[in-house]
N, C-alpha and C positions, 0 to 999 in steps of 0.2 A: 269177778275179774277186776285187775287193778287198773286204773287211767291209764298205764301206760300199755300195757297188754291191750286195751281196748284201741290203743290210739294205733300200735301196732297191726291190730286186728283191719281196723278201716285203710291202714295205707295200703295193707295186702288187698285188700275188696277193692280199692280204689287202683292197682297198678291191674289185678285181674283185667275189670271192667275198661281200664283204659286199651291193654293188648287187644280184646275185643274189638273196640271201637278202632282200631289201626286196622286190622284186620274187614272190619265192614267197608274201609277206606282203600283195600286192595295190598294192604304193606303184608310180608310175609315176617314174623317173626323167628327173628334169630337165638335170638337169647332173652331170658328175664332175669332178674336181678344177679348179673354177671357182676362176683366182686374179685376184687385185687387187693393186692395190700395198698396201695395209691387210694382205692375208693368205691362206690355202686356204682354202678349203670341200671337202673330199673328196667329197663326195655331196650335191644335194639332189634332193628327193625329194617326191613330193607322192600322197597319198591323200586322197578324200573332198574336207573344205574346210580341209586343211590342209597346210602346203609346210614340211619339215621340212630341216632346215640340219644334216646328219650328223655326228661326229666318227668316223673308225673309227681303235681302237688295235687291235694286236696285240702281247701279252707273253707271256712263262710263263702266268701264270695270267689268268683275267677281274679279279682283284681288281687285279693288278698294272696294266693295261690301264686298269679307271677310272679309277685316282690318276694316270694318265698323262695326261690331260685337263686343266689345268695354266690358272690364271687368265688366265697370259700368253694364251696358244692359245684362250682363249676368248672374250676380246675381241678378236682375230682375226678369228674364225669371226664375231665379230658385227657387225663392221665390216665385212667380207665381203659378211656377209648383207644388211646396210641397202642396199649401194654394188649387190648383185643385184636387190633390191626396185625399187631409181630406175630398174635397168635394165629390168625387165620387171613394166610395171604393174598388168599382169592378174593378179599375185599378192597385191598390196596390202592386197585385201580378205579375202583368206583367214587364217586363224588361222596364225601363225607359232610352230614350235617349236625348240629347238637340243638335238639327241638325240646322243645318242653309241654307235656300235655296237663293242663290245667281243669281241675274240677271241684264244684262246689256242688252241696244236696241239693236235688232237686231239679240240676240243670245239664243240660246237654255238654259234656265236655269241649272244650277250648283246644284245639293244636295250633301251637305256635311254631312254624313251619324256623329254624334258625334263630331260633329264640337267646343263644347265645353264641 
């Protein structure tokens, strides 16, 4: 398998295991890797009265992981999320967030509740 198919390979294991972990956290999952031509959304997800628009990194560390969450990638994720909104308008009126779930080997995942 080539570096990139492998690195490919881990983001997929890495966004599974994060849906999980939202889910052990009570979030109902909406969509996984919801694309547009704007961009991804890896995860959204909704708890409560709010539908949260995920980013999952995985790096070495969680720190390396946040800074990986990158201006470009996030007006992505937010043009994504408008172009999901028009799609489904039963969310409209719920409080909108853009979180980003961070993880390194080894360690318990990271959710950063508005992370951007």
């Amino acid at each position: 398998m080539t570096a990139r198919k492998t690195g490919h390979r881990k983001g997929l294991d890495a966004e599974t295991i994060a849906a999980l972990y939202l889910r052990c956290k009570g979030y109902r999952i909406l969509e996984r890797r919801f694309r547009t031509p704007k961009g991804e959304i890896d995860i959204i997800a909704k708890r409560g009265g709010a539908v949260a628009f995920v980013e999952v990194k995985l790096r070495k560390t969680h720190e390396d992981a946040a800074e990986a969450v990158h201006r470009i990638n996030q007006e992505r994720v937010r043009q994504a999320a408008a172009l999901y909104l028009m799609r489904h308008t039963e969310y409209t009126m719920l409080e909108t967030r853009f979180d980003a779930l961070v993880m390194a080997p080894g360690k318990l995942p990271q959710h950063i509740v508005n992370a951007f």
